[in-house]
C-alpha positions in Angstrom: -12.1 -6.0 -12.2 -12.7 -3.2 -14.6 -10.0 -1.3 -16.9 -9.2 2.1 -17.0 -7.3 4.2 -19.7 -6.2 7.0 -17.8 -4.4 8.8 -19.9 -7.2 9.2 -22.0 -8.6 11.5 -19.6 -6.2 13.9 -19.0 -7.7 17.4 -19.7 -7.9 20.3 -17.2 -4.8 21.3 -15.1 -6.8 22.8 -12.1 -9.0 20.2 -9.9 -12.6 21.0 -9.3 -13.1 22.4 -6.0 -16.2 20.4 -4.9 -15.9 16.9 -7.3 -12.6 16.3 -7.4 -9.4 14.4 -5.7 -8.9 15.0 -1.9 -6.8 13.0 -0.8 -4.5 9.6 -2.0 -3.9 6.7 0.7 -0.6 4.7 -0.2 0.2 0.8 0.2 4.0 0.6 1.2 5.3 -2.7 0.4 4.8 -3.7 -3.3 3.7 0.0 -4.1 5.9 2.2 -3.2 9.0 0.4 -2.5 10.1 -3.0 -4.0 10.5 -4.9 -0.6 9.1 -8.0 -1.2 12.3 -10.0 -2.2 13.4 -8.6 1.5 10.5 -10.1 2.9 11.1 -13.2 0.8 14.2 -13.7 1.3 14.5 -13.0 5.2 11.2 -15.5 5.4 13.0 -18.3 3.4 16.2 -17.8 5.4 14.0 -18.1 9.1 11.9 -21.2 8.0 15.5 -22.7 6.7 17.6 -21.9 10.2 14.5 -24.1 12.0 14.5 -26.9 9.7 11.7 -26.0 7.7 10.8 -25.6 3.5 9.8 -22.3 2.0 9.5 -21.4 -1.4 8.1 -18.4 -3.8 4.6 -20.1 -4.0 4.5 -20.1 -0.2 6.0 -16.3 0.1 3.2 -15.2 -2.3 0.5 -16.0 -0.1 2.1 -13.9 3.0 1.8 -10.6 0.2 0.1 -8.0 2.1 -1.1 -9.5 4.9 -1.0 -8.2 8.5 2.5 -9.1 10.4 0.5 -11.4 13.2 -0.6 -13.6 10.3 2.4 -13.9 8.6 4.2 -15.3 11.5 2.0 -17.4 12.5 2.0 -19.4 8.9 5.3 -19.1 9.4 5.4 -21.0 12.8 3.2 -23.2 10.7 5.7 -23.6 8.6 8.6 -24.9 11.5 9.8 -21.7 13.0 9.9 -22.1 16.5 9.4 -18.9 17.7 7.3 -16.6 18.9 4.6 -14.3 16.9 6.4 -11.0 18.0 10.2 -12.4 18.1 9.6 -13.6 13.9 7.8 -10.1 13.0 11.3 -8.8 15.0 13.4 -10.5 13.0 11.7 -10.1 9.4 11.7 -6.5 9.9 14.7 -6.5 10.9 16.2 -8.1 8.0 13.9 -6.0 5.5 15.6 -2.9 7.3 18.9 -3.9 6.3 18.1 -5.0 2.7 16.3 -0.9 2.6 19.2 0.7 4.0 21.3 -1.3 1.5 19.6 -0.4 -1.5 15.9 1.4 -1.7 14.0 0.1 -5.1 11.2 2.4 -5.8 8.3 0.9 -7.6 7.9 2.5 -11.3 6.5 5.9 -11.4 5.7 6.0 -7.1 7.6 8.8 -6.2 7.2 11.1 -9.9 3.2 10.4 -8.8 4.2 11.1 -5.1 6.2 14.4 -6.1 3.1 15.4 -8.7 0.5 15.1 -6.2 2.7 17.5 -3.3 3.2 19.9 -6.3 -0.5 19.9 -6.2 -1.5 20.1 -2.6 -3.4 17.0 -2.7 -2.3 15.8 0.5 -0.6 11.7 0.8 -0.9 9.1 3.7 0.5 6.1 4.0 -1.0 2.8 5.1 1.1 -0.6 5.9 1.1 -3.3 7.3 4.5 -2.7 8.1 5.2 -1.3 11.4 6.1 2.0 12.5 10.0 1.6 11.9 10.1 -0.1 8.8 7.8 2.6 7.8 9.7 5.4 9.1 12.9 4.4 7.3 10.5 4.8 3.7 9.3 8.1 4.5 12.7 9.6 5.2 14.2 8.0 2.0 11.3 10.4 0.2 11.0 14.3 0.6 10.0 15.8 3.8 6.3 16.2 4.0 5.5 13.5 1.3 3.0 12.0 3.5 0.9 13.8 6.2 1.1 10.7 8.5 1.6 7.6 8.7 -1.0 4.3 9.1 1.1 1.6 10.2 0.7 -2.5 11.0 0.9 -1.6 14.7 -1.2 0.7 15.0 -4.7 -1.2 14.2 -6.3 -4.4 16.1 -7.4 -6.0 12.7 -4.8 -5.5 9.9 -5.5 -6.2 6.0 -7.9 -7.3 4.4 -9.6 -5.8 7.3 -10.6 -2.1 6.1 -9.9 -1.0 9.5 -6.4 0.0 8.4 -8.0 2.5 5.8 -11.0 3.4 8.1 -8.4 4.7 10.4 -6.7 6.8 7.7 -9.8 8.3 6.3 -10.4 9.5 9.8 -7.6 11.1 9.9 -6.8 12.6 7.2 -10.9 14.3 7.8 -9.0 16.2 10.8 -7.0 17.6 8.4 -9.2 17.9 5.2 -12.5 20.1 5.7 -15.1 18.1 4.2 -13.7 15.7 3.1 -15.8 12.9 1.1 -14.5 9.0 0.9 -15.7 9.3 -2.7 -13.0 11.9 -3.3 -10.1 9.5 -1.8 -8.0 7.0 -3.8 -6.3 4.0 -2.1 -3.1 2.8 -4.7 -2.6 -1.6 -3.6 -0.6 -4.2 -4.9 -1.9 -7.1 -2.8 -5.2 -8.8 -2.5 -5.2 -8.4 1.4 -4.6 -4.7 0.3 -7.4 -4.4 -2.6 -10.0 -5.8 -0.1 -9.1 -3.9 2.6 -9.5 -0.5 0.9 -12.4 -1.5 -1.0 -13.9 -3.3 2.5 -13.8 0.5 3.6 -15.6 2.1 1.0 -12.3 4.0 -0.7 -12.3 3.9 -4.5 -9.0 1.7 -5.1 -6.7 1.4 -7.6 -4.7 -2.0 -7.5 -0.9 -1.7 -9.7 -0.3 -5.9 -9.1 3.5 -6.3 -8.7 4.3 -9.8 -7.2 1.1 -11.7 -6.5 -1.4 -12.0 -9.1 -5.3 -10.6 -8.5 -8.6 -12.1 -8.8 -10.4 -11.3 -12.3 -13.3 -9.8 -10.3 -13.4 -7.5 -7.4 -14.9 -4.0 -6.8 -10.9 -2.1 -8.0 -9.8 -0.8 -10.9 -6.2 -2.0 -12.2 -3.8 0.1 -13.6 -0.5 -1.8 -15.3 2.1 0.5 -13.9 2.3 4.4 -12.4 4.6 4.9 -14.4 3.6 8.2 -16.6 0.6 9.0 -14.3 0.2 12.1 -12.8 -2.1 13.5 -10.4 -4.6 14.9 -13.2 -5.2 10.8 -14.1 -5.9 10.3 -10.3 -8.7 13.2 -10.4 -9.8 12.0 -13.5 -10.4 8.4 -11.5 -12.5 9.9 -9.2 -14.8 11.7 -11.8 -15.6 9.0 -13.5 -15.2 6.4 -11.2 -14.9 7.4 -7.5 -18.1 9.1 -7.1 -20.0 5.4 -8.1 -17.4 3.6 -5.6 
């Protein structure tokens, strides 16, 4: 895992044309939005309703990870119900907890508001599905992101890469020429970090809830609080075009 001092490399205002940042592939949960003590909370509350024990340790380890394999360590875990009726009812209750009160994660949405200010164009890519998804988007400008990569929407969800495979690809529809080596994938998760780093994006990880290895192929950043979209181009100079 190596460390970066971004802010050290803040310098021009004006990106280079042919070198520098494309394009920026978001992580939802954990990133963007503080969900997880939804998620915990509505898994804790399912596991105790069928007689079952969950705790934080236990939660930790569903952190980024697809929907399908969530439920089923939760059916592991005594809930007596099928794979589709516990995603259902998790994103159901995560739903409720977003419309109640959003959290945004330190910084996402001045770095989300930077990048639009600079044309750099913003996907995102969950393991959350479609409506969950939705429901963020809309709490955020119109036109923050260009689409939307969602748990549903891929066979093989996190760590997989073909989550970010699948957003690379399209964002190229939309981006002439555009270069991996020139995106950035922002994770929280280890599920996340492998999966954008399985695909060949250069990945920031900003750990929130669950800790990360000491060693992987990502750089970590403390926070996005402060950063801007000049520190994400300086990323790629120096590190995205060795990723």
């Amino acid at each position: 895992m190596s460390a970066f001092s971004p802010h050290a490399l803040r310098g021009t205002n004006a990106f280079d044309a042919h070198a520098g940042l494309q394009a920026v592939l978001w992580d939802m949960d954990g990133t963007i939005v503080d969900t997880e003590p939804y998620w915990i909370a509505a898994e804790k509350d399912l596991v105790r309703r069928h007689g079952g024990q969950w705790n934080d340790e236990d939660a930790f380890e569903l952190v980024g990870q697809a929907l399908p394999t969530s439920a089923a360590m939760l059916r592991d875990a005594g809930v007596d119900l099928g794979i589709r009726e516990i995603i259902d009812e998790l994103t159901a209750s995560v739903m409720g907890g977003l419309r109640a009160d959003t959290v945004f994660r330190p910084g996402a949405r001045e770095l989300l508001a930077d990048l639009r200010e600079h044309g750099v164009p913003c996907a995102l890519v969950t393991m959350s599905e479609e409506p969950l998804a939705r429901l963020v988007a809309e709490a955020l400008p119109e036109g923050t992101f260009r689409f939307l990569v969602t748990g549903d929407m891929v066979t093989a969800g996190k760590p997989d890469p073909e989550p970010y495979h699948l957003a690379f690809d399209t964002m190229a529809t939309q981006v002439r020429g555009l270069q991996r080596h020139r995106v950035v994938a922002l994770e929280d998760s280890v599920p996340g970090v492998c999966s954008a780093v399985a695909s060949g994006t250069p990945t920031i990880a900003v750990p929130h809830v669950a800790s990360l290895p000491a060693d992987g192929g990502w750089t970590v950043w403390p926070t996005l609080e402060g950063m801007g979209a000049a520190d994400l181009d300086a990323f790629v100079a120096t590190s995205g075009a060795t990723a």
